[in-house]
C-alpha positions as CSV (number, residue, x, y, z in Angstrom):
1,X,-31.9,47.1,-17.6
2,X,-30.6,48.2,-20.9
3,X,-27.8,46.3,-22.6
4,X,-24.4,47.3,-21.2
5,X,-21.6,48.5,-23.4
6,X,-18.6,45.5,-23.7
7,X,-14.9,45.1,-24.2
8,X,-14.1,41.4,-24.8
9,X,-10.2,41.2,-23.4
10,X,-8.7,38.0,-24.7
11,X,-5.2,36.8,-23.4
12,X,-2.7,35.3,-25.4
13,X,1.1,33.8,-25.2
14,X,2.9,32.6,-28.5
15,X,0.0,30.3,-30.1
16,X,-0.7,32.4,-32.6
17,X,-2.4,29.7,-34.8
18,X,-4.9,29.3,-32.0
19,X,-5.6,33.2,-31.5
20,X,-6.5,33.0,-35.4
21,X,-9.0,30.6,-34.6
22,X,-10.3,32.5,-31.4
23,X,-10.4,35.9,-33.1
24,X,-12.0,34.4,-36.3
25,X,-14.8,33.0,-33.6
26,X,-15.3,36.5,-32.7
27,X,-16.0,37.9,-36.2
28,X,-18.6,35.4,-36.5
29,X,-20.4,36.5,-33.4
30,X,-24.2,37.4,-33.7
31,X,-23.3,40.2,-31.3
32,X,-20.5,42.1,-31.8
33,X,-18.5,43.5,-28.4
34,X,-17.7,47.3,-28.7
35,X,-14.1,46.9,-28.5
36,X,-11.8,43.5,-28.6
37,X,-8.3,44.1,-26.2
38,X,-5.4,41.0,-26.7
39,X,-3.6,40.7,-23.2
40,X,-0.8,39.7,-24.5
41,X,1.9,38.3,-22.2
42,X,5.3,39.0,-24.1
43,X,4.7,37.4,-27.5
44,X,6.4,37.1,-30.2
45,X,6.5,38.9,-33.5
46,X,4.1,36.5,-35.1
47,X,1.1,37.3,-32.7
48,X,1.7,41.1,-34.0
49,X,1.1,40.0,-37.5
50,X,-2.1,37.8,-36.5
51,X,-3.4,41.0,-34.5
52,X,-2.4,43.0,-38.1
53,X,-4.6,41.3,-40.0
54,X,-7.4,41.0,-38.3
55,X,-7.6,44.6,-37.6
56,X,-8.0,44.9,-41.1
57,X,-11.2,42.9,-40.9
58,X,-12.7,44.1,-38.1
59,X,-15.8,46.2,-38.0
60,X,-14.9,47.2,-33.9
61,X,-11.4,48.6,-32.6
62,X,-8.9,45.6,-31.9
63,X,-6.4,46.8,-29.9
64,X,-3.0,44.7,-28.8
65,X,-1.8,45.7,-25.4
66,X,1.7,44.1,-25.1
67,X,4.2,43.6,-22.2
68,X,8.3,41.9,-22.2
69,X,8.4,38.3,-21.2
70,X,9.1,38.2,-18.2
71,X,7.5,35.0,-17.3
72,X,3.9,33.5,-16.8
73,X,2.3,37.4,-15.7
74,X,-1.4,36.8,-16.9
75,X,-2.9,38.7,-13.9
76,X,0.1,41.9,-14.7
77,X,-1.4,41.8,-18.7
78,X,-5.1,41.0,-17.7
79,X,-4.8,44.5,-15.5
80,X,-3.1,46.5,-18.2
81,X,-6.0,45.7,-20.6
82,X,-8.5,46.0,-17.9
83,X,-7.2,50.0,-17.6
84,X,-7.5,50.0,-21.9
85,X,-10.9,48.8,-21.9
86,X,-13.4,51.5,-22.7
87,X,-17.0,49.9,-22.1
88,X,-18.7,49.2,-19.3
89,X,-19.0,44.9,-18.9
90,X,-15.9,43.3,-19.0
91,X,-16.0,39.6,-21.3
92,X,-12.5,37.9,-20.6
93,X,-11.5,34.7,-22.5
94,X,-8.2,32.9,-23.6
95,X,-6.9,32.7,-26.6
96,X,-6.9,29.3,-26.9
97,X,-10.8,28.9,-27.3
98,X,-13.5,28.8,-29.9
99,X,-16.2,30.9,-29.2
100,X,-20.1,29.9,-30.0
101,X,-21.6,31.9,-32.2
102,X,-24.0,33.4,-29.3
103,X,-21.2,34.2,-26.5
104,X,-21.4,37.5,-26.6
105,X,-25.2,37.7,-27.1
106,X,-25.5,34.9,-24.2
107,X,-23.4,36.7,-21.9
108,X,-25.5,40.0,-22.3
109,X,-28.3,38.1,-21.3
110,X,-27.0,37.3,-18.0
111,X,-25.2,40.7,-17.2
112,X,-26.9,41.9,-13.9
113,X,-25.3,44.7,-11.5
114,X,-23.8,43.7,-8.1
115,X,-22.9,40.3,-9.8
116,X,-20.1,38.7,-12.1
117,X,-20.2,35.5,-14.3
118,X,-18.4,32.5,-14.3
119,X,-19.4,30.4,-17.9
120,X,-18.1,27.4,-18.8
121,X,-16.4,25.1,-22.0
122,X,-15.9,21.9,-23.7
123,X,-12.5,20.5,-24.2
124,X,-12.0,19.5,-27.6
125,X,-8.9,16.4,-28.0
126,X,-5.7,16.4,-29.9
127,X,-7.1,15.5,-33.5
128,X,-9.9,17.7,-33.5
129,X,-7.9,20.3,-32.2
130,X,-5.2,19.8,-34.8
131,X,-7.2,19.6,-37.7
132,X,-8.9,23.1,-36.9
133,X,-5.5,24.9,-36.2
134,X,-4.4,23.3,-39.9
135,X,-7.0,23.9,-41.8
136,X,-7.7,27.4,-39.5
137,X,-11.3,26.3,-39.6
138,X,-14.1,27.5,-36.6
139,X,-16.6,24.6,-37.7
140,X,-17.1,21.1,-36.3
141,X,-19.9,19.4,-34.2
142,X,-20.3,18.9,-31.0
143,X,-21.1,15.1,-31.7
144,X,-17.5,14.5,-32.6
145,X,-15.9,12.3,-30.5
146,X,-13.2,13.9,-29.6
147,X,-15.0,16.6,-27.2
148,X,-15.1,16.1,-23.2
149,X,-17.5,18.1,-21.5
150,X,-19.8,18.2,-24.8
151,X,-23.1,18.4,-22.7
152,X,-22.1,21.8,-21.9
153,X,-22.2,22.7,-25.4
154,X,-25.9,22.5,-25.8
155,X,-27.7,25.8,-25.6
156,X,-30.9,25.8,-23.8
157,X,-31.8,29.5,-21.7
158,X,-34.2,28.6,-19.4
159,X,-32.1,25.9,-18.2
160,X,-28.9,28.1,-17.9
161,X,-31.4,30.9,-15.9
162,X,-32.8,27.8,-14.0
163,X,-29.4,27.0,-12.9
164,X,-28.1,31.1,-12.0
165,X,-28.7,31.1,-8.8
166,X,-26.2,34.0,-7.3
167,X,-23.9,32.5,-5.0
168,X,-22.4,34.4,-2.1
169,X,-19.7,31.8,-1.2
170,X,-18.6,30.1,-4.2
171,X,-15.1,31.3,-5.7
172,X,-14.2,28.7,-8.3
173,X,-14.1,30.6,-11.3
174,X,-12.7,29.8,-14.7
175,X,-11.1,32.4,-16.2
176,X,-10.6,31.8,-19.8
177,X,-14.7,32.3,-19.8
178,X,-16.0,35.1,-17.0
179,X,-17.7,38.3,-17.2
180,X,-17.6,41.8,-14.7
181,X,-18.5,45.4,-14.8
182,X,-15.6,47.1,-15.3
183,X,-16.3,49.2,-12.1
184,X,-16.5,46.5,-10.2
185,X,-12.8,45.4,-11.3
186,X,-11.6,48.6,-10.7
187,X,-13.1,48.9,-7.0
188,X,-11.1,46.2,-5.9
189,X,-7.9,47.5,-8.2
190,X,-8.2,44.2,-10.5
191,X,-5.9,41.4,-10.4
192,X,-2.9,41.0,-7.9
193,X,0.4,41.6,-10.2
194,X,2.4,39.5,-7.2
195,X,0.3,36.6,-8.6
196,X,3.3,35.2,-11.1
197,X,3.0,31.9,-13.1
198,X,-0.1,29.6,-13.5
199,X,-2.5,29.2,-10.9
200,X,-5.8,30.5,-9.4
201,X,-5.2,34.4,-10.1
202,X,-9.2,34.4,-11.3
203,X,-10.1,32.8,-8.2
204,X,-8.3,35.5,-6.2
205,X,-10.2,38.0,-8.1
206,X,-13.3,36.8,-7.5
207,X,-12.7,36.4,-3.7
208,X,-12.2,40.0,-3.7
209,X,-15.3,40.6,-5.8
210,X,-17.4,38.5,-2.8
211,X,-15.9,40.6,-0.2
212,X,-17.1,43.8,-1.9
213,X,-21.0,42.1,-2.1
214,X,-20.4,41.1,-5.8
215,X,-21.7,37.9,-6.1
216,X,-21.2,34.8,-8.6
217,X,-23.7,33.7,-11.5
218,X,-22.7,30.3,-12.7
219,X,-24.0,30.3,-16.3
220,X,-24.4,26.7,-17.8
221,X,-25.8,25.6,-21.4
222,X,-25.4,29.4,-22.5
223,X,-22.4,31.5,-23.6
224,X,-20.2,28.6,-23.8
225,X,-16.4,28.2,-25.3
226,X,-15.3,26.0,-26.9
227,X,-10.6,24.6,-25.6
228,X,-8.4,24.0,-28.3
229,X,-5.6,21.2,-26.4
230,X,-2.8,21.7,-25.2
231,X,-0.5,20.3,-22.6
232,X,-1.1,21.0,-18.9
233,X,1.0,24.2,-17.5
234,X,3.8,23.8,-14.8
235,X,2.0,24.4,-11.7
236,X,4.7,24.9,-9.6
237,X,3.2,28.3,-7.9
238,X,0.1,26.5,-7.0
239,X,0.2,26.1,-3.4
240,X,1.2,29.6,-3.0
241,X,-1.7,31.4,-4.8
242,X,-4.2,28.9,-2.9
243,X,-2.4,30.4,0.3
244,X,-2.6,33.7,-0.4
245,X,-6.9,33.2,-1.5
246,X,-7.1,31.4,2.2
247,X,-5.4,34.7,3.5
248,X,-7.8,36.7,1.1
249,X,-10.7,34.9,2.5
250,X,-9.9,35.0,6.3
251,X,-8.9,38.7,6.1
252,X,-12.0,40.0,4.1
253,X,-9.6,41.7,2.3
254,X,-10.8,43.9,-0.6
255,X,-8.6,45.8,-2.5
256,X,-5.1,44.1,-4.2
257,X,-2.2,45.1,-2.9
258,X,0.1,45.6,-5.6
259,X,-3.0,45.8,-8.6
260,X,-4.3,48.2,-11.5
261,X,-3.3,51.3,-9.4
262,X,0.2,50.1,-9.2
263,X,0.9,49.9,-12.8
């Protein structure tokens, strides 16, 4: 299958030091995306500026698709730039991540119609993490001590198409690292907007991708991100979102209610 066509849609809320790093990441991707979106969730003027000047530098259209704060709304922001995104496979990460080098290029690799991705990351600690956003460097090793999850970091294909099998009933996702064709996002009119504050709206998503016949590729030890800390979000919404999955799952529902149709 030739290579799709790709939007990489990164979300971000008032960490702009941590976008710099993100966005930097991008730049020094082996393969570029077509198009870069920022979901931003109502920040600041400072995020702006960061967006600014790194439109400057880059060779592909950054675009910064903004809405009020109006509290946590990452599935509201991740529709909006969902409807702005031009190119066929959809890349969606966080702005709070270093990307490897290969991400993009990975990712291609595993693109396959009828399917979506879920990829994975390490978690880098507080020092590591601090020194990076100071000195607003992308470079470290994965040997450093203060990385969890660093065997996830090391790159090896045929052990990441060894482990990719599709999976028909498996809807932990992670969101800050998954990948979908645009079409399929827009089938099941994207992410539930009634999903408000942190919890599970990627998980929601892909339920509704399963019901449609779109199935999970878990991709391991390819296309891998890399967490800059921070501290745990409220998770006061929690049980609620996990409710309305189980409701998801039980009705075969397929289509959000209130979604990319509604905006």
């Amino acid at each position: 299958m030739p290579q799709p066509t790709i939007s990489l849609i990164i979300s971000t809320y008032n960490w702009e030091s941590a976008l710099y790093l993100c966005l930097s990441s991008v730049l020094y991707q082996k393969v570029l995306p077509n198009e870069v979106i920022i979901a931003d969730d109502g920040s600041c003027e400072r995020t702006r500026d960061v967006v600014a000047f790194f439109q400057k530098k880059f060779p592909v259209p950054l675009h910064h698709v903004w809405q009020e704060d109006n509290g946590f709304q990452l599935a509201k922001i991740r529709n909006k730039a969902i409807k702005k995104a031009q190119f066929e496979y959809v890349i969606q990460v966080d702005g709070d991540l270093i990307l490897d080098k290969n991400f993009i290029k990975d990712h291609l690799k595993f693109a396959k119609k009828e399917h979506f991705v879920r990829g994975s990351r390490t978690r880098m600690g507080i020092s590591l993490s601090q020194k990076l956003l100071e000195t607003k460097s992308i470079h470290f090793s994965l040997f450093n001590s203060d990385i969890k999850n660093r065997f996830n970091g090391f790159r090896n294909y045929y052990i990441a198409k060894l482990l990719a099998t599709p999976q028909q009933n498996s809807r932990k996702m992670l969101g800050c690292n998954m990948a979908y064709w645009r079409e399929d996002a827009l089938k099941i009119n994207g992410y539930e907007n009634n999903l408000i504050g942190w919890g599970h709206e990627d998980e929601e998503f892909a339920t509704r991708l399963i019901n449609n016949s779109v199935y999970k590729i878990k991709m391991k030890h390819y296309g891998f991100v890399n967490h800059i800390y921070h501290p745990e979000r409220a998770r006061e919404n929690e049980v609620g979102h996990n409710d309305l999955i189980q409701e998801v799952i039980s009705s075969n529902k397929k289509k959000a209610t209130n979604g990319i149709n509604e905006l």
